[in-house]
C-alpha positions as CSV (number, residue, x, y, z in Angstrom):
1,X,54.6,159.4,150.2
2,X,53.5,155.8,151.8
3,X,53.3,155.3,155.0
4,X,52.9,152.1,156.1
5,X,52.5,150.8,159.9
6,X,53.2,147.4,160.8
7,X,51.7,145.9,164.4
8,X,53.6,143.3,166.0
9,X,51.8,141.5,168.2
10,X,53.6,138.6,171.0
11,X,52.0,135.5,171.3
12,X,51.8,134.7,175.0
13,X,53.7,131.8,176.2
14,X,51.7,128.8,177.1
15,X,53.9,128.3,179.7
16,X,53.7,131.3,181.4
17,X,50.3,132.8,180.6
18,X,49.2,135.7,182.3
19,X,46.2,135.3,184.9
20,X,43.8,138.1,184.4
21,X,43.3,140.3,187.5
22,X,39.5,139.5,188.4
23,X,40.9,136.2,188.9
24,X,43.7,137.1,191.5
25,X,41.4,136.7,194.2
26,X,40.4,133.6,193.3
27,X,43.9,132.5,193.0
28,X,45.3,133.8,196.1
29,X,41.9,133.4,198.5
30,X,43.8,131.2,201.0
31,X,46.3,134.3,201.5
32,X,46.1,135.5,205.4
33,X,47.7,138.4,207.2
34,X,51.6,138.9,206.6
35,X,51.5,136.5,203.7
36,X,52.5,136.9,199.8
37,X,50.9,134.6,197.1
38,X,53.0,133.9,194.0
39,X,50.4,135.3,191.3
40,X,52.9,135.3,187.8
41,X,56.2,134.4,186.7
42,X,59.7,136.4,187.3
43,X,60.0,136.8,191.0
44,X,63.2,136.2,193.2
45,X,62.9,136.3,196.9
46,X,65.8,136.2,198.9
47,X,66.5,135.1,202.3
48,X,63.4,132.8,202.5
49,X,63.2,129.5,204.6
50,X,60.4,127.7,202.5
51,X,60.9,126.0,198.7
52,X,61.0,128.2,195.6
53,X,58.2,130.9,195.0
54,X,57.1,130.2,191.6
55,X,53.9,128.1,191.4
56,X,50.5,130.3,190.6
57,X,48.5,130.5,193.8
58,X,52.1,129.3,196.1
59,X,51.6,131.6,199.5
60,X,54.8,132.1,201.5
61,X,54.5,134.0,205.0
62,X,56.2,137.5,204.5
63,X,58.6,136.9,207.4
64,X,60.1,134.5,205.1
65,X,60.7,137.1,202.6
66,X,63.7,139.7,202.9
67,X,63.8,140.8,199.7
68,X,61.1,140.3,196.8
69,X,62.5,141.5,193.1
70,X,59.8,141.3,190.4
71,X,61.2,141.3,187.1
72,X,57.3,141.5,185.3
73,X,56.7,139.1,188.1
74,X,53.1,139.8,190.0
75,X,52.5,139.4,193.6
76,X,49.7,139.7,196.2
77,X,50.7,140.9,199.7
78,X,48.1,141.1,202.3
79,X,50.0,142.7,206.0
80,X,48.8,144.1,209.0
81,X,50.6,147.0,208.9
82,X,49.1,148.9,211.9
83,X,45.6,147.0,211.6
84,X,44.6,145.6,215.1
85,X,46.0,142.1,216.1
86,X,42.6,141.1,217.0
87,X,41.2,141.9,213.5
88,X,42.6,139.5,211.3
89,X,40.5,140.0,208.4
90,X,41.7,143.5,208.5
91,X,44.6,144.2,206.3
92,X,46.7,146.1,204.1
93,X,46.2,144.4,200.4
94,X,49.6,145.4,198.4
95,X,49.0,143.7,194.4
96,X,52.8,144.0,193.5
97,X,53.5,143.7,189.7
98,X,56.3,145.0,186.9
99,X,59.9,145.9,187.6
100,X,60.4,146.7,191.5
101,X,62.0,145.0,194.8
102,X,60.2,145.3,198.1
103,X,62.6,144.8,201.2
104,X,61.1,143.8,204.6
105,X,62.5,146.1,207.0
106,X,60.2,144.7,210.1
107,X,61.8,142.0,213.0
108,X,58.9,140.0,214.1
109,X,59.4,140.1,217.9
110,X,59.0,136.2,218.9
111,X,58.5,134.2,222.3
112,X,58.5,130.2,222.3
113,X,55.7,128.5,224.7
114,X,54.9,124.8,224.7
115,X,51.0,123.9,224.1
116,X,49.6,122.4,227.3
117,X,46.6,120.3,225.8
118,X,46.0,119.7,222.2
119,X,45.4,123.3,220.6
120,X,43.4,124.1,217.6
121,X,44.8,126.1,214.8
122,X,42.5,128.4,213.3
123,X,42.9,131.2,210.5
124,X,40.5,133.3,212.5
125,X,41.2,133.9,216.1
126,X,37.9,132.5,217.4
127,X,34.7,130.4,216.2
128,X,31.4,128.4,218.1
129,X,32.3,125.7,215.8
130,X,34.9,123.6,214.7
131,X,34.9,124.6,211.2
132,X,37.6,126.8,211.2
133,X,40.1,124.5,212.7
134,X,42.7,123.5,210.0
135,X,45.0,121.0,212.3
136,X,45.8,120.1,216.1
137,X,49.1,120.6,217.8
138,X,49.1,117.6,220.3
139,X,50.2,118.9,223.8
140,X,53.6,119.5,224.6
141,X,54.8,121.0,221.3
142,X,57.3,124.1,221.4
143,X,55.3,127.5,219.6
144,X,56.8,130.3,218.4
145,X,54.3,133.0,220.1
146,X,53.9,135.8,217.7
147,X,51.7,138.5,219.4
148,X,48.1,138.2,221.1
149,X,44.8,139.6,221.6
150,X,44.3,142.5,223.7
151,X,41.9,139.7,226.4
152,X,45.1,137.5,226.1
153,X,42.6,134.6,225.3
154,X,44.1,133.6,221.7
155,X,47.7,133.8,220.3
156,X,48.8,133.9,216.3
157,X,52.2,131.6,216.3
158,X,54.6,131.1,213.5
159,X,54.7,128.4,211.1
160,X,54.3,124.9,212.4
């Protein structure tokens, strides 16, 4: 008897090739608390206010999100989850890959305020320097308020 065994190997798309995982990090390092970053192809979200989710490194905030379907899609989640509010670099890192839909169950409890003076957005709550800061709202611009510290001396808001 002959047995013969045949391999058949698929050639990756150029247009779609796969990003190895040691590189997700690299990819999605901008991603901050409550925010999922696009890392591969095949992903539908549903119910979200920003443009399409399907350019490698493309962060969305989660709030956005009401349904994610992967369909061999991959995504990196990073949420607070019960994490202090104060500890921002403190999360819940979720890598979310193959053939699954994650629904967002939460309402993100939201209060509008106006800045007074100009107010510096930073991704961490507080810094000596100016380094952090990433824009300026000029005074007398309406916030959406979405929690604060425990001091009440900084406030995360929504998207500008």
């Amino acid at each position: 008897m002959l047995l013969i065994v045949g391999v058949l190997v698929a050639q990756e798309s150029d247009a779609c090739p796969m990003i190895p995982v040691e590189e997700i990090p690299i990819v999605c390092e901008a991603t901050s608390r409550n925010e999922a970053c696009f890392v591969h192809p095949n992903i539908t979200i549903n119910n979200q206010d920003s443009d399409s989710f399907n350019t490698v490194g493309q962060i969305i905030p989660v709030n956005d999100i009401q349904t994610m379907t992967l369909d061999g899609g991959m995504a990196l989640l990073r949420l607070q989850a019960d994490m202090p509010l104060d500890e921002p670099t403190q999360n819940l890192q979720m890598l979310a890959w193959g053939h699954i839909s994650i629904t967002n169950n939460v309402t993100v409890p939201s209060l509008s305020g106006t800045t007074t003076a100009n107010a510096r957005v930073r991704r961490v709550p507080f810094a000596e320097s100016d380094t952090t800061v990433i824009t300026v709202i000029p005074a007398n611009v309406a916030v959406s308020i979405i929690g604060r510290n425990n001091a009440n001396t900084w406030y995360p808001i929504g998207r500008l």
